[in-house]
N, C-alpha and C positions, 0 to 999 in steps of 0.2 A: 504494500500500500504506500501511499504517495508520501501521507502525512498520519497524525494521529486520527485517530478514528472519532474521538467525543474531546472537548475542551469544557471542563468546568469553570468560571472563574462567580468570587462572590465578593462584595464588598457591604460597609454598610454607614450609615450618615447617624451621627448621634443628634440627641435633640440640642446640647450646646457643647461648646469649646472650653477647655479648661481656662482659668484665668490668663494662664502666661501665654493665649494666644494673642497673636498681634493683630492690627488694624485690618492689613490686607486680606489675613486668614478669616478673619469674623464675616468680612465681606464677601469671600469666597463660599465660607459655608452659608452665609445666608440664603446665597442664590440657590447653591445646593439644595439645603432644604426646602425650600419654597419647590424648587422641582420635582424632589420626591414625595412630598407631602401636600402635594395636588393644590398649593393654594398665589402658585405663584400664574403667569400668564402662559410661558413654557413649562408643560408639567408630565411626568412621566406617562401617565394615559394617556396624552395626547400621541405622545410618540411614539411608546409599543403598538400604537392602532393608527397609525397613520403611514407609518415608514413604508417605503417601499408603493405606494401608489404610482406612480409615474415610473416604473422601473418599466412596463411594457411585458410584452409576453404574456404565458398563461400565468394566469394568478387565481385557478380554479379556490386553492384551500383561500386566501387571501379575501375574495371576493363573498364565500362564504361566511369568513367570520365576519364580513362587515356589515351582513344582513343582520346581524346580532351586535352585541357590542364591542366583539372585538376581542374580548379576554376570555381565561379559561382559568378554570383551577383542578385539582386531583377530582373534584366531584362533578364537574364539565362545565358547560357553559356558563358563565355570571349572566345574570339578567341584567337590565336598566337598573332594579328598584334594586337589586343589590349592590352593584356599581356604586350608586348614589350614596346607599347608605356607608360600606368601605371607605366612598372618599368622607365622607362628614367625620367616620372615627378617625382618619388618618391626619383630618388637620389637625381635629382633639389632639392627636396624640403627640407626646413626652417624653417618648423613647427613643430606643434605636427607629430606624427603618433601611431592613437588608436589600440589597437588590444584585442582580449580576444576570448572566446567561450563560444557556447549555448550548454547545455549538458543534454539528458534528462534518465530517470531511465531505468529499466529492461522494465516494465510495458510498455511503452511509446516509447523505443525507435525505433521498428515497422516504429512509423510515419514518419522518415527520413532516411529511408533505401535505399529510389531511389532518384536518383539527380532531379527528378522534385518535390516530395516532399518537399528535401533543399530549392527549386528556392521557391516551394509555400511561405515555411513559411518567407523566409527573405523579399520576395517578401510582405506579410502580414505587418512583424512588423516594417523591418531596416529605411523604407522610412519617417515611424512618430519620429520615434526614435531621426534624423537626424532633423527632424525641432525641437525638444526638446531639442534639444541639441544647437539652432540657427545656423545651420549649410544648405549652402543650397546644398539635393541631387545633382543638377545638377553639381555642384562645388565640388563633392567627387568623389572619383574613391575607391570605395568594392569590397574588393578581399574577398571568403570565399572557404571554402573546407571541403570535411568531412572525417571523419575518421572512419575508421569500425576497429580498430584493439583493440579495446575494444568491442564486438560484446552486451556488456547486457548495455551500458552506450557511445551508439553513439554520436557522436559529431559534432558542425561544427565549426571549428576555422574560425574568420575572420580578416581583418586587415585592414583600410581606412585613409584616409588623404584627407587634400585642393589638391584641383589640383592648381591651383591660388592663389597668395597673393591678396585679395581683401578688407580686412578690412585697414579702414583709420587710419593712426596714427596722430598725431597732425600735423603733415605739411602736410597733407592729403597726404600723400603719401601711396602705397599701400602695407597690409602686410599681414604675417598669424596672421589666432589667435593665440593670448598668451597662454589663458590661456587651460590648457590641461585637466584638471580637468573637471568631467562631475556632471552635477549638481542631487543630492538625486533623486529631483522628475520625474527627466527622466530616471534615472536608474528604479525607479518603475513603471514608465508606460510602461518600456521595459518589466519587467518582467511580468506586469498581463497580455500585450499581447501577449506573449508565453506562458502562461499559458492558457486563453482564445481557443487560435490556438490547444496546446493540451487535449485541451478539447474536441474537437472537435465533438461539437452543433450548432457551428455557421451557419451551412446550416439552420437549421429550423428558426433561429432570423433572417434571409433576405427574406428569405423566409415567414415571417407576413409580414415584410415590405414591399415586395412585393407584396400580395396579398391584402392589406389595400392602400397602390397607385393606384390599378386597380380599385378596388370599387369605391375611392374618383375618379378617372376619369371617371367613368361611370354613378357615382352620377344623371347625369340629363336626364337620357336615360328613369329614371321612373313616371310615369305620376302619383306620388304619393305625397301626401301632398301637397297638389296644393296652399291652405291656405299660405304657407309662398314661394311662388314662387316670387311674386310683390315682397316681402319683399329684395329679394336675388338679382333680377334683380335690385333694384332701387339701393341694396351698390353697386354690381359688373358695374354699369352704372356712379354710381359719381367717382368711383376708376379712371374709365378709363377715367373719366374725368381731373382728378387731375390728372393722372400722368406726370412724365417729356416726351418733346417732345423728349428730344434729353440725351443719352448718354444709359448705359448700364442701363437696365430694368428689371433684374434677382432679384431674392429672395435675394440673399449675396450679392449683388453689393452695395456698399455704397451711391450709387443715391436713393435706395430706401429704406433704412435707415427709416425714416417718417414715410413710410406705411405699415412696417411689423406687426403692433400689428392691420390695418387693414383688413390687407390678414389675417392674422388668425381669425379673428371674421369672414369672408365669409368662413373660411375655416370651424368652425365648424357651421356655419347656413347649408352649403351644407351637411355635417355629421349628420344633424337633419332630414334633409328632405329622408334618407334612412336609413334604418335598419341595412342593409347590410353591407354601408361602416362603419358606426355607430360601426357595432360587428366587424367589421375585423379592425377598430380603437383599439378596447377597446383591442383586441386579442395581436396585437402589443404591447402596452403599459406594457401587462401582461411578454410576452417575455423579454422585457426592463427589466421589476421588477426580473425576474429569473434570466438575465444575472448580474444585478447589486448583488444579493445574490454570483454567481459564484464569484465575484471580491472580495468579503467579505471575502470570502471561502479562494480566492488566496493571496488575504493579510493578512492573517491569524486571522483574525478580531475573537474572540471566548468570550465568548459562542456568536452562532449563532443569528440575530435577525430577527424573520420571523414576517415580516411587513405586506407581502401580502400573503393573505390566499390560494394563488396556487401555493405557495412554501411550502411544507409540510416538519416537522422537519425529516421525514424520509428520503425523499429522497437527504435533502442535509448530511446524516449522510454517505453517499454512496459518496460523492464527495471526489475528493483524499486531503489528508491531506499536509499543507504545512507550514512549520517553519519559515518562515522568518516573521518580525514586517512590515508592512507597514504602513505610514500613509494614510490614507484615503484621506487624504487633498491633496492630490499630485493625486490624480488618477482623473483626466477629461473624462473618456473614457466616460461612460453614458451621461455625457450634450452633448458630443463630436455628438453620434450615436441618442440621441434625436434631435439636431440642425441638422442635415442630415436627419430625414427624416421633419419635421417642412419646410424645403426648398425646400423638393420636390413637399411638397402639398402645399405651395404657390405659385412655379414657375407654378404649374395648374391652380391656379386664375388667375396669372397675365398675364398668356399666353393666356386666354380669354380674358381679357381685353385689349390687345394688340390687337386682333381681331377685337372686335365690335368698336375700338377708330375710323377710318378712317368714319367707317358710320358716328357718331356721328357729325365728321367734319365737312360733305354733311351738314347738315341740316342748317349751317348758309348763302348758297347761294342760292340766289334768281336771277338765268339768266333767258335770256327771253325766247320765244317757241321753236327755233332750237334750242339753248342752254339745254333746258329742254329734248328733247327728245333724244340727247346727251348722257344727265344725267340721263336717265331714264335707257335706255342700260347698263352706267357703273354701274349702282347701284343694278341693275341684276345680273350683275355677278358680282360684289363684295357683296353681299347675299351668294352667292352661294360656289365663294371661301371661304367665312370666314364661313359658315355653314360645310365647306367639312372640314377647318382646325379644327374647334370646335369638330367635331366629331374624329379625327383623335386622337385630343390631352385630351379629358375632357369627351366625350361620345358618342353615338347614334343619341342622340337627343337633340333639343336647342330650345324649345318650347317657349321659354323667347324672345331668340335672333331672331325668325322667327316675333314673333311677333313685333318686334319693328323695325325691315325690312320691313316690310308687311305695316306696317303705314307710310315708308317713300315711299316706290315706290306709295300709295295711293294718297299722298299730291302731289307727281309731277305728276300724273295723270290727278288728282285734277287742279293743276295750270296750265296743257295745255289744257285743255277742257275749262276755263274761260279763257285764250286768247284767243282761237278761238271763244267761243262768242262773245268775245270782240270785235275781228276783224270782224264777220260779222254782228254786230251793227252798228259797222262805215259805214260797205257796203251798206246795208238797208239803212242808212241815205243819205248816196249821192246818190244813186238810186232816196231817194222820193224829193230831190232838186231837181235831174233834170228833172225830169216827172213835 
């Protein structure tokens, strides 16, 4: 390739100057602000949505956004009445205000030639960007817009800010953040995932993903390796025993914090007992090791180090080449997209276990014979719902779970047939009193 493939750059305008600026600087940033903070007569919406008119040529994406107003953000199009309302907080505002552009090569820039591409990729990167930056999306208002009037090195300028002063200052009173500066390692995990995005692979890595979560759900539909079944029923039965009665019960929730290193030991005993999810595990993980070489690639990590032997030195010789130093140490994205799916195929054990808990209950009461026959009914059909929800959510089939149904509705069977013995024991007795 020619040149790099994606250029990040970010900058940001504070709401003042420290005292020891001078004359000319106070004058400079005035004008500054006043552009980015919409209230001057040159002002940044004017110029993300105007640029590039008289450039000539096709200006199909260009022409559509100007039937609307021009900008966009991760959630799509801005309205007027949003627009309006954006620029009103933005003069209000007291803060920083960020702005900069994503710009990608000859090669590359294809990929954001229509405004739902723009939406895809901000949509993709801006929203992690914004938590690395401790910033929260819901508390920013992103204005962006693209630019075709350089037609080989398309663009999208964008420009964001607090909507709200909500950081506490020492009288706990509330303010913006200070500081405006964005930190190294969020600038580089901005850049590998627009790199990543222009890459554009990422269908086939969700794509394992997904097809290695259908397997592990389907994991018990096969009536295979029947040998470590007891094994799997006995953890997935103490789990749901142990677990909390009461609060949130999910993989990430911090209630369950304690048993995630034991949801992953069910996780892979269930990955033993099939082949299938077993390969489309391993297949994933393989995906992982390719995407994690791509990031290599993107931080310019050189010479190459091919660790796993399904990355071959040829075809990463073919991936585009990129200049910038990145530290490695700053890029989370792999633990990030390993811990996502780790919680998917745990929330599948624990959502079993969440299942079978309520039978488990049953089994500590002992009511009498109406009671029992009661109990026999509910237990029927909660078999039944929790065998429909098992299948719904984990597989087919719950040959585990049937069985250990099957022995409860037997015991309360069990227990009303020896009442009624019982009872017409007594009957027989007073009979032969009074004969």
């Amino acid at each position: 390739m020619s040149n790099q493939p994606v250029v990040f750059n970010i900058q940001y305008t504070p709401y003042s100057l420290p005292r020891s600026a001078t004359s000319d600087e106070r004058a400079r940033h005035a004008d500054e602000r006043a552009f980015f903070d919409m209230s001057g007569g040159k002002n940044v919406y004017d110029y993300i949505t105007t640029e590039g008119k008289q450039t000539g040529g096709k200006r199909t994406a260009l022409e559509y956004l100007q039937k609307s107003t021009g900008v966009f953000n991760d959630r799509g199009m801005i309205s007027e009445k949003d627009v309006r309302e954006m620029k009103a907080r933005v003069r209000a505002n007291k803060g920083n205000i960020w702005h900069g552009f994503i710009s990608l090569n000859e090669e590359e820039s294809y990929k954001i030639d229509t405004p739902e591409k723009c939406i895809e990729l901000i949509k993709r990167t801006f929203p992690s960007f914004l938590q690395d930056m401790k910033l929260s999306k819901d508390n920013v208002d992103l204005m962006c817009a693209l630019h075709l009037d350089r037609p080989h090195h398309l663009h999208i300028h964008f420009v964001f800010w607090e909507k709200e002063p909500k950081y506490k200052d020492k009288d706990g009173k509330p303010q913006y953040r200070r500081r405006g500066k964005v930190d190294k390692a969020a600038i580089d995990n901005m850049f590998v995932r627009l790199g990543l995005f222009v890459d554009g692979r990422n269908g086939g890595f969700y794509r394992r993903r997904d097809k290695a979560i259908k397997e592990l759900r389907g994991v018990t539909a096969f009536k295979t390796v029947m040998g470590l079944r007891d094994e799997v029923k006995k953890e997935i039965i103490a789990l749901a025993k142990d677990m909390p009665k009461e609060g949130r019960t999910s993989y990430g929730s911090k209630n369950m914090a304690p048993y995630r290193e034991r949801v992953d030991r069910i996780v892979q005993m269930l990955l033993s007992c099939d082949g299938r999810a077993r390969a489309a595990d391993m297949k994933f993980y393989q995906e992982l090791a390719k995407r994690e070489q791509r990031i290599k690639n993107i931080c310019g990590t050189l010479p190459f180090a091919f660790s796993n032997q399904n990355v071959s030195a040829e075809t990463m010789e073919e991936e585009p080449r990129y200049h910038n130093e990145i530290d490695e140490k700053n890029i989370h994205l792999i633990e990030e997209l390993e811990a996502d799916y780790r919680r998917r195929q745990g929330n599948l054990v624990l959502n079993l276990a969440k299942h079978i808990k309520p039978e488990l209950l049953m089994k500590r009461r002992r009511p009498n014979d109406k009671i029992l026959k009661k109990a026999l009914g509910i237990a029927r059909r909660e078999v039944s719902r929790s065998c429909k929800k098992f299948f719904a959510t984990f597989g087919q089939e719950c040959d585990i779970l049937k069985r250990d149904f099957t022995h409860r509705l037997q015991d309360i069977e069990d227990e009303i047939e020896r009442e009624r013995d019982k009872k017409n024991n007594v009957k027989k007795k007073e009979g032969d009193i009074k004969d």
